[in-house]
N, C-alpha and C positions, 0 to 999 in steps of 0.2 A: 479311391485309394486312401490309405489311414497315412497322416502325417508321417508317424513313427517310420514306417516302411517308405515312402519318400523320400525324407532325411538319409533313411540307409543307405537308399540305391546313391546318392550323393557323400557319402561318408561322413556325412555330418550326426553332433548328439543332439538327442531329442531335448538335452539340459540347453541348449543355447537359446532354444525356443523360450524357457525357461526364464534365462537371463534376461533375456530382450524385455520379457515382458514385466520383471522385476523395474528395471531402471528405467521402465515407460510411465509404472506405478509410480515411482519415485518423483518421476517430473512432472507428473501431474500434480501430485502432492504439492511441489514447493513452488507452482503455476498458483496454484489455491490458497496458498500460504500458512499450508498442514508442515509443520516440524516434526520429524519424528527423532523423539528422546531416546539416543542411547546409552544404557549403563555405563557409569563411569566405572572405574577396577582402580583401587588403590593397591598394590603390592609392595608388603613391607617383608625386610630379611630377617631370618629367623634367628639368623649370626651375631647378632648387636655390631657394636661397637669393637672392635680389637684394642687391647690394649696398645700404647707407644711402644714401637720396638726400640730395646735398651743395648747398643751398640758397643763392646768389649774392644779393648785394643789388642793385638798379637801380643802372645809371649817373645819376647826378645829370644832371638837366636845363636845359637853357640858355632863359633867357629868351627870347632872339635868337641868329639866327645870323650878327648882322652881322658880318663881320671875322675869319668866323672861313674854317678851311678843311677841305674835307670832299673823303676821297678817294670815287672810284668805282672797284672794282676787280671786273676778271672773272675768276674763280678757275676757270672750266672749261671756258673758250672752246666755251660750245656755243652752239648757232648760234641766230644772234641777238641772245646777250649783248651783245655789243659794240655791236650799233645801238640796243639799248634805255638803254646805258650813256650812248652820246654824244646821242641825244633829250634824260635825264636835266640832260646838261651844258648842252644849247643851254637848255633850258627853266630851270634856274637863273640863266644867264648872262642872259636877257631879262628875267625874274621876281625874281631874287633878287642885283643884281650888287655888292652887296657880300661876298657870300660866295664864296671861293676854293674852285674846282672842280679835282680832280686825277685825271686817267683813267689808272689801273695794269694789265697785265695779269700776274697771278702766273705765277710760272715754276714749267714741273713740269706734274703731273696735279695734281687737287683735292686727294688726302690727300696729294699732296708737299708737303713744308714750304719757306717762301720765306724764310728768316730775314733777309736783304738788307731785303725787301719791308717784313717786319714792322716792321724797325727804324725804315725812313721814317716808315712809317704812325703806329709809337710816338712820332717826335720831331717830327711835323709836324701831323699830323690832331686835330681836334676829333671827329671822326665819320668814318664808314665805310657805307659801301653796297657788298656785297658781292654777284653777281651768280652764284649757283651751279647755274643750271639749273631745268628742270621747275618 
């Protein structure tokens, strides 16, 4: 009878016979004092280095927002921005009407810069709502 079909009638794989005979090879080997060399793998990451992450403190918090003024700006006119911007306004404007609502759209793509825009935003706004999609 063949090994193979042996092993079966016992549920065993024909690989174990395999194995056995590997790690008998081996000991014989290192009996004789045959070294076998395997490949070293150095693995280097493709990612470098990360810069330091540069850690911002909180803007300080307002007790209230009464009086004050807060823009809504759509920086990338996708769609819908703009209706969820002016919802924003009417619902402050019922809810919150002391606080001055100001709806901007940035000129440009999103990573175009609006320096115009900024400047209002710096000498007028308490806050910002900025509406950049997804």
């Amino acid at each position: 009878m063949k090994r193979r079909a042996l092993l079966s009638l016992f549920g065993m794989s024909p690989g174990l016979l395999l194995k056995a005979g590997i790690s008998e090879a081996k000991d014989k080997n290192a009996v004789r004092g045959v070294v076998e060399s395997e490949p070293k793998l150095t693995a280097v990451s493709p990612k470098g280095t990360p810069p330091p992450i540069r850690l911002y403190a909180m803007a300080p918090r307002a007790n209230s927002l009464d009086g004050m003024t807060l823009y809504l700006v759509d920086a990338t006119h996708f769609d819908g921005s703009e209706t969820l911007l002016m919802e924003m306004q009417a619902w402050f404007r019922q809810n919150m009407p002391s606080l001055k609502t100001v709806f901007r759209k940035k000129a440009g793509a999103y990573a175009a810069d609006d320096p115009k825009l900024w400047a209002e935003i710096k000498a007028n706004a308490y806050a910002t709502v900025m509406a950049i999609g997804h």
